[in-house]
KOLVEX-302540 format. One line per field, with one value per residue: z, y, x of N, C-alpha, C, O in turn; chain; residue number from 1. Coordinates in pm, 1 decimal. Example, Ala and Ser with C-alpha at 12.3 -4.5 7.8 and 13.67 -1.06 7.14 Angstrom:
! KOLVEX-302540
n_up c(780.0  708.0) $
n_north c(-569.0  -225.0) $
n_east c(1319.0  1285.0) $
ca_up c(780.0  714.0) $
ca_north c(-450.0  -106.0) $
ca_east c(1230.0  1367.0) $
c_up c(780.0  787.0) $
c_north c(-330.0  3.0) $
c_east c(1320.0  1290.0) $
o_up c(846.5  803.9) $
o_north c(-331.9  113.8) $
o_east c(1423.6  1340.9) $
mol c(A  A) $
seq c(1  2) $
***
This chain:
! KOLVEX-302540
n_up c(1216.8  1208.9  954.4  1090.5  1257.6  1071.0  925.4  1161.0  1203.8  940.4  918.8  725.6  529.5  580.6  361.2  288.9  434.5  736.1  912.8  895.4  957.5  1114.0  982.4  863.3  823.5  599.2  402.6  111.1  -173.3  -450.1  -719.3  -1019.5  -1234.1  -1309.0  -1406.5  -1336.2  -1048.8  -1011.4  -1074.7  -884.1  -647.4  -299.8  -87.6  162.5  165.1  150.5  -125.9  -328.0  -462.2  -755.8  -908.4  -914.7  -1005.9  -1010.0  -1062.6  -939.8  -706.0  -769.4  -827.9  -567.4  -405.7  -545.6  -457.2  -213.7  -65.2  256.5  254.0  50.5  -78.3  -144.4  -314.2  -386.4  -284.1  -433.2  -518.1  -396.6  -686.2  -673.2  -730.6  -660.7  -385.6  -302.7  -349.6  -210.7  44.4  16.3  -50.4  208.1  230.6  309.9  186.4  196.8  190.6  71.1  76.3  -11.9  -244.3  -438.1  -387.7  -160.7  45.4  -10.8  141.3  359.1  485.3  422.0  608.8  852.6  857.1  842.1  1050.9) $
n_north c(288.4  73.0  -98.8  -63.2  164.5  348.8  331.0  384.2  646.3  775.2  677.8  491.5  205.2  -124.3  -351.9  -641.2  -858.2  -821.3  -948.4  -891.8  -657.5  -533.6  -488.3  -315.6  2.2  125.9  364.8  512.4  491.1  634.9  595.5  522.3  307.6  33.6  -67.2  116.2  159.6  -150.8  -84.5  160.1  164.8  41.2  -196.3  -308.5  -34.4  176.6  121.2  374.1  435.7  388.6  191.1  -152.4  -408.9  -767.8  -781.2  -612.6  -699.0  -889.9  -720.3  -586.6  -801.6  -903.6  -667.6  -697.6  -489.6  -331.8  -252.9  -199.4  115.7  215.5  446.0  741.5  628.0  354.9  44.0  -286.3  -563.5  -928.5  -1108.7  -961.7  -921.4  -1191.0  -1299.8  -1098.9  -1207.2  -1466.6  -1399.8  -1230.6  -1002.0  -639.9  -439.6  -150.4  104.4  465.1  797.1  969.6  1176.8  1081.4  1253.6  1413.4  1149.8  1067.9  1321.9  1325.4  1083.4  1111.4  1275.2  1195.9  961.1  1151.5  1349.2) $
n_east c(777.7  498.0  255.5  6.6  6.8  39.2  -187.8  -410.5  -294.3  -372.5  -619.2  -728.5  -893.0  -886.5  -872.5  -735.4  -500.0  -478.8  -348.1  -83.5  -27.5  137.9  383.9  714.6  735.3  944.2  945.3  795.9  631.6  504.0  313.7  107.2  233.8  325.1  555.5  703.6  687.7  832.3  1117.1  1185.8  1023.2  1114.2  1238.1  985.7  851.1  560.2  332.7  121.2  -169.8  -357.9  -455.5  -575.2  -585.8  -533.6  -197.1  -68.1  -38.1  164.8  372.9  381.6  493.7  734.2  899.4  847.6  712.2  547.8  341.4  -12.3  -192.7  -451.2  -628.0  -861.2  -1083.2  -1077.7  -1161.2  -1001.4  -1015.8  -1135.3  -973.1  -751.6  -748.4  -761.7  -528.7  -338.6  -428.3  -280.5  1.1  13.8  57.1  -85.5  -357.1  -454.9  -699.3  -829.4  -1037.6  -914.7  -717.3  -392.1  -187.4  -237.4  -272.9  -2.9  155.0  49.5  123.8  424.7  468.0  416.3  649.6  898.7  878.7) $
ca_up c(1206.0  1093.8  877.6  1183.9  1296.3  979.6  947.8  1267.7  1199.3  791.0  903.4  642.3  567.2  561.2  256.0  315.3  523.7  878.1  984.2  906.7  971.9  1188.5  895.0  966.2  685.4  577.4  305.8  56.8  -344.4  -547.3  -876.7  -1117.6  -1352.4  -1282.3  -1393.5  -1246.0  -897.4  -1002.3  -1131.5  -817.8  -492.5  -204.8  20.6  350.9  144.6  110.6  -238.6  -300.7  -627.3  -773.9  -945.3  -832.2  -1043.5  -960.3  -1114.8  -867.1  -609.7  -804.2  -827.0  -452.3  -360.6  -592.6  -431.0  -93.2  19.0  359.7  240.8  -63.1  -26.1  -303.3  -320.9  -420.2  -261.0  -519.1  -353.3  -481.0  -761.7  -593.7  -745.2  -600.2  -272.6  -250.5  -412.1  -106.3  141.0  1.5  -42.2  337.8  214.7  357.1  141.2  238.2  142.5  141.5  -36.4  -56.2  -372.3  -376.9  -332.1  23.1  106.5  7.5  177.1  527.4  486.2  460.8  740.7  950.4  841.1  840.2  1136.4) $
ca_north c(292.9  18.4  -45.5  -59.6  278.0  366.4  307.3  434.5  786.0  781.9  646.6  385.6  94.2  -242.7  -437.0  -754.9  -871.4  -770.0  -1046.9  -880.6  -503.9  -551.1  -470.9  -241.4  91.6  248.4  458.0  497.7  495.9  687.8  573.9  392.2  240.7  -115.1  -87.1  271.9  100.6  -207.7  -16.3  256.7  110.4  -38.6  -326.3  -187.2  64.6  206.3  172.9  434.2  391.9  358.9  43.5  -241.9  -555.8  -865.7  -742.1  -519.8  -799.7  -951.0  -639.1  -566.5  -925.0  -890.9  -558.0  -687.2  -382.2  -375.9  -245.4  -80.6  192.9  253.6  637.6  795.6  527.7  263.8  -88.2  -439.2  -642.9  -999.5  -1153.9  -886.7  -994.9  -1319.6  -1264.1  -1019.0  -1268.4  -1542.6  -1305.8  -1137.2  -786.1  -576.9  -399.2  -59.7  202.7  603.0  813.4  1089.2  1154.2  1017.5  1325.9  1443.4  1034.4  1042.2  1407.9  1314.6  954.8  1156.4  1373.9  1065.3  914.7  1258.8  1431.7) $
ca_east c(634.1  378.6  113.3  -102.8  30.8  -25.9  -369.9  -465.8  -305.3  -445.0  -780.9  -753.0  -939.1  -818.4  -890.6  -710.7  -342.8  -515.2  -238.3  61.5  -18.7  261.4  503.9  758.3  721.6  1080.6  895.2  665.9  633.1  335.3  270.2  -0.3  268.4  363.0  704.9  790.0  720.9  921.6  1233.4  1205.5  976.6  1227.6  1176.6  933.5  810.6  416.2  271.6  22.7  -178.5  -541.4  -437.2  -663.2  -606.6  -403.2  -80.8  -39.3  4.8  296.3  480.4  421.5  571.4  881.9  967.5  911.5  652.0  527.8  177.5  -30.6  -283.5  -536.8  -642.6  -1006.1  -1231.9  -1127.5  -1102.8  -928.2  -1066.6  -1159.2  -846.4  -614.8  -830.7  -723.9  -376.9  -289.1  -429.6  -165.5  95.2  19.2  68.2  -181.4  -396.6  -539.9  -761.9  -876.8  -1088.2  -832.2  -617.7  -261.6  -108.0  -272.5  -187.5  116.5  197.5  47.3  239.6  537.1  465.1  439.2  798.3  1014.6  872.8) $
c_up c(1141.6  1050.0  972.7  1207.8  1178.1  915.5  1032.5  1249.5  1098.3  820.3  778.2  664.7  560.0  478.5  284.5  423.1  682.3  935.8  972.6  872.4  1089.4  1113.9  908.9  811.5  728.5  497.9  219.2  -91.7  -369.0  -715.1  -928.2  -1169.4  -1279.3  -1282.8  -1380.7  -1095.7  -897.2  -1024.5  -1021.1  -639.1  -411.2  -139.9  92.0  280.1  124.0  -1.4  -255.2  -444.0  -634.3  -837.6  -887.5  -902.0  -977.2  -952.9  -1014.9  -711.1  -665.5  -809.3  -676.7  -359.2  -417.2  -484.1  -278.5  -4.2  146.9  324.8  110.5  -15.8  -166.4  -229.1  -402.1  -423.6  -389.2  -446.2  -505.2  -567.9  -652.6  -598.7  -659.6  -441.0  -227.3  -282.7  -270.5  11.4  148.2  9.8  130.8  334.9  228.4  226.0  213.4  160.5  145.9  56.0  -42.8  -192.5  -346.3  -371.4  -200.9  81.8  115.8  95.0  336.6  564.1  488.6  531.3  854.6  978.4  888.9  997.6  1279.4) $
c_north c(162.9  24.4  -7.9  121.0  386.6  401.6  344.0  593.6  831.1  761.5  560.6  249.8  -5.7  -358.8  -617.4  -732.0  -813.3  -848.8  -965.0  -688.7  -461.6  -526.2  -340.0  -169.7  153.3  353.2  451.1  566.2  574.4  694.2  506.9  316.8  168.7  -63.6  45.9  175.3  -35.0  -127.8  102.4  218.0  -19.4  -118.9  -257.1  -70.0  51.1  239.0  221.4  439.9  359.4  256.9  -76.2  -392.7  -624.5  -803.0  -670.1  -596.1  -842.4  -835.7  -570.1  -711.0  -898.1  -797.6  -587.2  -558.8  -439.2  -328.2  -144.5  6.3  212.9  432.1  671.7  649.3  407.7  119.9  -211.2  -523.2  -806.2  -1095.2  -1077.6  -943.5  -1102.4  -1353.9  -1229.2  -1104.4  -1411.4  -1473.3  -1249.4  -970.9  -742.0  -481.5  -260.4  50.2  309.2  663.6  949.7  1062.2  1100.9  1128.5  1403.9  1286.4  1033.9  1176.8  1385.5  1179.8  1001.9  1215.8  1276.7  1029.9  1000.0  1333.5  1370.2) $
c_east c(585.3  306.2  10.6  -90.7  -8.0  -185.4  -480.2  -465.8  -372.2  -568.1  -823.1  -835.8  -863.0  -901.6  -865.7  -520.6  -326.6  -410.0  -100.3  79.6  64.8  379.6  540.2  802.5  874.7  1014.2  827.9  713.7  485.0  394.0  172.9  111.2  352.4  497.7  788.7  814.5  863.3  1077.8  1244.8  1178.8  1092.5  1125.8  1135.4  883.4  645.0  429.7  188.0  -24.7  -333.5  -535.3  -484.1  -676.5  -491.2  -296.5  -24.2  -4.2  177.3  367.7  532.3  513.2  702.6  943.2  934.9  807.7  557.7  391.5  131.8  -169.8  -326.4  -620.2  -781.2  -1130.6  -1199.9  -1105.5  -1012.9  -1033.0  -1061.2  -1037.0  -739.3  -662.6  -749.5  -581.2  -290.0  -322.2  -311.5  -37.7  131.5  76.6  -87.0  -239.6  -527.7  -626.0  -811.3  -989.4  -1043.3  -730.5  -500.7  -173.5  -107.4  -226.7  -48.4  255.9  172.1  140.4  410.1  618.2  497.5  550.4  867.8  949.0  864.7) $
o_up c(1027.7  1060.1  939.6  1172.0  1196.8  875.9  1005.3  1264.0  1124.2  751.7  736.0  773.0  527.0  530.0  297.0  458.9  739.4  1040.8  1055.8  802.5  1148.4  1174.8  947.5  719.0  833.8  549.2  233.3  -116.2  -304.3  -786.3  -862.9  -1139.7  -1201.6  -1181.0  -1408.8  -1048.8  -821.9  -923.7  -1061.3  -543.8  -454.5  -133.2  119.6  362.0  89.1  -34.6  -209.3  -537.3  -545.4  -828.4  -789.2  -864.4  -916.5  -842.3  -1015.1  -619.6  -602.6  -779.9  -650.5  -259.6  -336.3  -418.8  -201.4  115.2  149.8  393.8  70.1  74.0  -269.7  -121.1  -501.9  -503.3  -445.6  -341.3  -625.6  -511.9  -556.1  -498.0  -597.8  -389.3  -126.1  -225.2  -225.0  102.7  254.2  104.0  171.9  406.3  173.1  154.0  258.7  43.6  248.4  -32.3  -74.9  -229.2  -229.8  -344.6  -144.3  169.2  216.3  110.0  423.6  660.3  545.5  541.8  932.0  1094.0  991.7  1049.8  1378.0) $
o_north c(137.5  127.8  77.0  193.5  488.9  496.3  342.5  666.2  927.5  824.7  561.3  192.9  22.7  -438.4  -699.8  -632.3  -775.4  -795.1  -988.5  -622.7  -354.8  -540.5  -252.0  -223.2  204.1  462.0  348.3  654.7  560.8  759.2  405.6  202.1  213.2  -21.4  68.0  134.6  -32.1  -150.8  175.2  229.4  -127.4  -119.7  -151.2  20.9  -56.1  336.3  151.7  447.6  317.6  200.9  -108.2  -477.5  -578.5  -754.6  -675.1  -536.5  -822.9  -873.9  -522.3  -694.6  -867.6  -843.9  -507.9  -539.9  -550.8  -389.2  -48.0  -36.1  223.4  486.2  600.6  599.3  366.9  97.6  -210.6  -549.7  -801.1  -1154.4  -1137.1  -1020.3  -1100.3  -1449.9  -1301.0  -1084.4  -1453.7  -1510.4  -1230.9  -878.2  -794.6  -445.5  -276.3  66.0  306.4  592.9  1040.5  954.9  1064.5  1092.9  1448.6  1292.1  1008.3  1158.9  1418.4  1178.1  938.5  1227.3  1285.7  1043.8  963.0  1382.5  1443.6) $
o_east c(624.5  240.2  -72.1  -183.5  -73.9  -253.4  -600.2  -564.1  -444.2  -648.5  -938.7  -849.6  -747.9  -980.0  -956.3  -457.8  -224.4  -374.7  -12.8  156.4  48.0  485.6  463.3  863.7  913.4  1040.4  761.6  795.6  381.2  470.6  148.0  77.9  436.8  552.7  906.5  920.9  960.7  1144.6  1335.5  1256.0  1132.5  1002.9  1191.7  869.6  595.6  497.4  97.5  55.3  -407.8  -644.5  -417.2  -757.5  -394.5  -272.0  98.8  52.7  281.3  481.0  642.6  583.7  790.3  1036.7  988.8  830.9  505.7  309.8  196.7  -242.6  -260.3  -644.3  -793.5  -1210.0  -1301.4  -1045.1  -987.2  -1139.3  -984.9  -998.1  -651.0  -581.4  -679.5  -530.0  -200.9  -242.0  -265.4  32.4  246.1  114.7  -183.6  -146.5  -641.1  -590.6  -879.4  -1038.1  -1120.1  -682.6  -484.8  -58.7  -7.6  -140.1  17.9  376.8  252.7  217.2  499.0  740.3  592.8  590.3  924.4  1049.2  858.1) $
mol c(A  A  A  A  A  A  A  A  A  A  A  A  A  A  A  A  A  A  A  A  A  A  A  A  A  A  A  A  A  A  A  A  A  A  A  A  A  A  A  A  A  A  A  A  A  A  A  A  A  A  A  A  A  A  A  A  A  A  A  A  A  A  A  A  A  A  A  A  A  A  A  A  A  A  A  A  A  A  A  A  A  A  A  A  A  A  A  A  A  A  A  A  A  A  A  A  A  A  A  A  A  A  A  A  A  A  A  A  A  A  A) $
seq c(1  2  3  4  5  6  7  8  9  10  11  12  13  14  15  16  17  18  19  20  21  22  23  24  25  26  27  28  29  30  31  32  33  34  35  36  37  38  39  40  41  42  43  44  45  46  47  48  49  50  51  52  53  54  55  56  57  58  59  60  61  62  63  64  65  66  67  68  69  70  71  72  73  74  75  76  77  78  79  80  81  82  83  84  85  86  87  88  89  90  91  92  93  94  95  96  97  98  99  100  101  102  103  104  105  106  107  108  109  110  111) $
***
């Protein structure tokens, strides 16, 4: 699956990284805390998270994720913005909680 595919079945928006929604999802992380995701989120994986500053760029680059999803309508600070457009990680968005995201995102993968 990709982010595109992704995005199409979620009905997500697209924040920033419209270029590389071509990335190819193994699975998916849910957390707020920076260094849960570093210490747990795999390469190719969806980060799902209401977390919206920079920081949250550099921890999706280390780890390599193929896209993040922000959860209850919150969007990217203008730094994370332009962060994610250097970077080319896609940045998406819903205005569902992260546990209906991260339950239909899983439906997607496993079924």
């Amino acid at each position: 699956m990709t982010v595109k595919d992704m995005k199409d079945a979620l009905n997500l928006r697209v924040f920033a990284g419209e270029g590389n929604l071509g990335n190819v999802i193994k699975g998916g992380y849910t957390s707020d805390l920076l260094s849960d995701v570093m210490g747990h989120a795999e390469a190719n994986h969806v980060w799902i998270t209401l977390q919206t500053h920079k920081n949250i760029m550099a921890v999706a680059s280390l780890k390599e994720l193929a896209a993040i999803v922000l959860v209850k309508g919150y969007e990217p600070d203008a730094d994370t913005l332009d962060l994610a457009k250097q970077e080319g990680i896609p940045i998406l968005g819903t205005g569902e909680e992260a546990f209906e995201t991260s339950g239909r995102l899983y439906g997607l993968l496993h079924c």
